[in-house]
N, C-alpha and C positions, 0 to 999 in steps of 0.2 A: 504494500500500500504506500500509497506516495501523496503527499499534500501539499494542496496549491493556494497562496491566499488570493481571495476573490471577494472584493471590496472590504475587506476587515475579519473575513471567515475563513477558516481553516476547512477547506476543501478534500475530502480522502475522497480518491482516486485509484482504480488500476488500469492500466495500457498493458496491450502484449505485443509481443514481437512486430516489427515490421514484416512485411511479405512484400512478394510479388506484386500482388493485386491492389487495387484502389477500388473505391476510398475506402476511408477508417468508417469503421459500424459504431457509431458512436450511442449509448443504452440509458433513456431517462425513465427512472424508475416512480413509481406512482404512492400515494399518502397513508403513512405512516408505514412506509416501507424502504429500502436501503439497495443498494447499488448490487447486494449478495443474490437476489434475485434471477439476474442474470446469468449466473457461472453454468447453468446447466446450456443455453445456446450459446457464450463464448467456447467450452470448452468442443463444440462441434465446429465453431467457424472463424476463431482463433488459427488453427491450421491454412487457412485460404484468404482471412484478411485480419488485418489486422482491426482489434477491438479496444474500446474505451469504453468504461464503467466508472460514474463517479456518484456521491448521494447528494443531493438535494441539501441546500440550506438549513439546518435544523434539521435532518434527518441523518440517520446511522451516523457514522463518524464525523460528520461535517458540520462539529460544534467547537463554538472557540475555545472551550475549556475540555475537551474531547472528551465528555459526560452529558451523565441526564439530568442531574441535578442541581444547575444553573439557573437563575431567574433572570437575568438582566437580559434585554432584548437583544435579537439578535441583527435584526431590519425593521423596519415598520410596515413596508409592502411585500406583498407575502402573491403578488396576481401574478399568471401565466406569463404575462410582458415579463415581470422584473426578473423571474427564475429564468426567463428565453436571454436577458439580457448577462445573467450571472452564465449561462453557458457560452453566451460569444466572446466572455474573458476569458473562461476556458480554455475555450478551441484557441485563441489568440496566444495564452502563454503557452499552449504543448503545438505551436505552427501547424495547426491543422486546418488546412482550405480544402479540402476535399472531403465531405462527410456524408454520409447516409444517418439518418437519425430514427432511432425505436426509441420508440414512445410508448411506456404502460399507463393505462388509466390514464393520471392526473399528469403522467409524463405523456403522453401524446399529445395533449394538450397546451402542454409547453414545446412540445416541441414542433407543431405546429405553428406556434407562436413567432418559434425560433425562423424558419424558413419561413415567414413574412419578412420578420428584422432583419436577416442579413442572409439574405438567397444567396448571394455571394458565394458560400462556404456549405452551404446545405444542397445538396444533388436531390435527396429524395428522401421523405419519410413511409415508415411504418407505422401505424397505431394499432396498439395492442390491446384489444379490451377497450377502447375509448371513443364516445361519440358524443353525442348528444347534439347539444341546437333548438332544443324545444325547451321551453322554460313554463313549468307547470306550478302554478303560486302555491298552491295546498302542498303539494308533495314536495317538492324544495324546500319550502319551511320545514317539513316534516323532518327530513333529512338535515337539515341543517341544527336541529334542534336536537338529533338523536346523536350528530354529530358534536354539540358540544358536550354533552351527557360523557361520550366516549370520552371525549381528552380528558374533563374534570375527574372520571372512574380511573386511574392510571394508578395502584398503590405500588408501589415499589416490590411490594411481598410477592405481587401475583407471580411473578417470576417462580416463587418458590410453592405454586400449588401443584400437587402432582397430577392431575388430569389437566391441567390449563395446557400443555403441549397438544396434548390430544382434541382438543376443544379448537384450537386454533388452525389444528390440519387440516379439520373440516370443513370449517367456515367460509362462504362464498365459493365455494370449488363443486365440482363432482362430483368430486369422489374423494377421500382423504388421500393428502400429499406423504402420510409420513411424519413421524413426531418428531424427525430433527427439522423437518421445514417449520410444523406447529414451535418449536423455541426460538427459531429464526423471526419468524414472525410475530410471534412472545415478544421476542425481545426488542424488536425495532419500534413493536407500538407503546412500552413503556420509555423508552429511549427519547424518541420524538419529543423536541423541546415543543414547549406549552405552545412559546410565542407562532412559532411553525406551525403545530397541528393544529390550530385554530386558526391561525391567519390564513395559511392556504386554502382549507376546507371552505370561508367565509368569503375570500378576497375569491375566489376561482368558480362561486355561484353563484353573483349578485346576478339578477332579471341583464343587466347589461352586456356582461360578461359572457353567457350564454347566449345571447341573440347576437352578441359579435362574431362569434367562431366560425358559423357557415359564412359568413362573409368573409372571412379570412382565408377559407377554406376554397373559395371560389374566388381566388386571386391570386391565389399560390399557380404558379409554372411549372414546378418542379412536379413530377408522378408522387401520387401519394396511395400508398396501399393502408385498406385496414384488415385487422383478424378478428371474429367475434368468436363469441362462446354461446354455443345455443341453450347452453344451461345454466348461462351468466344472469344472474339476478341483481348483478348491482350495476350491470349497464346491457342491459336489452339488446337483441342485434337487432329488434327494432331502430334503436337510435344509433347502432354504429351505421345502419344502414341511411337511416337519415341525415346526417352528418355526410358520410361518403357520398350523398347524391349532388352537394354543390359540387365535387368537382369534376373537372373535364371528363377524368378518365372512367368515370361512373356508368357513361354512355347508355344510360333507361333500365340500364338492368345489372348493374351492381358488379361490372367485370373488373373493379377496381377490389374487391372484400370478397375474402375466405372466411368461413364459419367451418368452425372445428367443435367437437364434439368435447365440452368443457365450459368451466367455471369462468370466476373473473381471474386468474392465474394462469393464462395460454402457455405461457414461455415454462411454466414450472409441471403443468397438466401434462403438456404437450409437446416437448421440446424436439424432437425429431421431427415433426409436422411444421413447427415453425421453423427449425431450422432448414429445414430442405423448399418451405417458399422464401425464406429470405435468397436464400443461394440461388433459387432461379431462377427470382427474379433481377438478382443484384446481373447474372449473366446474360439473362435480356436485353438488361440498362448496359453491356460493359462495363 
């Protein structure tokens, strides 16, 4: 792990090897989760390009005191612009102009963000798990309400319940991942600074924020692939569907999104199915 400061935060990161091939697969991981998400598709496409993995502001290691239990703020905007912006320091300090971006959930979202801001360095995204565009006033409260419940519930102990692994492998998935993914996941969402897990969750659903992203999404140049989960319950392939119809490559009937047979965890359900359309379609694009 290697750490990069990015406006005043200490940024964990990992990069692998260079390769042959272009560009870098660069991995934005989604709320109250952490960069380690990934390692099951780096370690299949690692060997053919090179990959970047880093967490998110106030998530997994990417805290200025490199702990959970810190109170002084970390940012005060916490929206999809300012984490797209905290990635183009990124890309800038490890000289990266050449990037493919995967995006989970609330990482697609920024990283759609990202290839608005600076097309430049962005060839092409994936969203993983991530859609939306429709902004529903009852059920966004709802969520946003059960959502702070979640951050303020965070006891430090839970860590040390002996079914809480097991409870966590299950959740939002298929089918259980496995109780070292349930402590992975354990662990990231008691980890996740307050100021994070609230800000982002809050700043990344306002009525605004939402009605902006298909516009974003149907201005974008670059190809944009999505992957749903037909057994995703926390983001519907209804709305990755709707989402992926602003853009170009949608063409009436959705030749832009694969739906795989899975949770809201694709990369972790599924990772041989994701890793073999990334690879073909990265060979597509060249």
């Amino acid at each position: 792990m290697a750490t990069i400061d990015i406006l005043g935060v200490r940024h964990a990161c990992d990069l692998t090897a260079p390769t042959a091939n272009s560009p870098v697969l660069v991995f934005v991981h989604g709320w109250l989760l952490s960069r380690r998400y990934w390692q099951p598709l780096t370690d299949r496409l690692a060997p053919n390009y090179q990959c970047l993995t880093y967490d998110l502001r106030g998530f997994g290691d990417s805290q200025c005191d490199g702990g959970s239990g810190r109170t002084e703020p970390l940012n005060s905007c916490y929206t999809a612009s300012a984490y797209a912006r905290d990635l183009e320091i990124l890309l800038e300090k490890l000289d990266i102009s050449n990037a493919w971006l995967v995006g989970h959930s609330l990482g697609g979202t920024i990283a759609l963000w990202a290839a608005s801001q600076f097309s430049d360095r962005v060839k092409g995204v994936v969203c993983i798990n991530a859609g939306g565009g429709i902004y529903l006033k009852e059920e966004f409260e709802r969520f946003r309400s059960v959502g702070k419940q979640l951050v303020k519930m965070r006891p430090r102990w839970l860590c040390r319940l002996p079914l809480a692994d097991f409870v966590f492998a299950r959740d939002s998935v298929a089918r259980s991942i496995g109780a070292s993914w349930g402590r992975q996941r354990l662990i990231d969402f008691v980890a996740a600074h307050p100021d994070a897990a609230l800000g982002a969750l809050l700043d990344s659903t306002t009525e605004a924020e939402i009605h902006l992203l298909p516009q974003i999404v149907s201005q974008l140049k670059q190809p944009v692939y999505f992957i749903a989960g037909t057994k995703d319950k926390i983001m519907e392939p209804k709305y990755v569907l709707h989402l992926a119809s602003f853009h170009w490559m949608f063409q009436g009937c959705g030749e832009n999104v694969l739906q795989l047979d899975c949770g809201h965890l694709a990369m972790v359900e599924q990772p041989d199915a994701v890793a073999s359309y990334l690879q073909n379609m990265l060979h597509e694009h060249g």
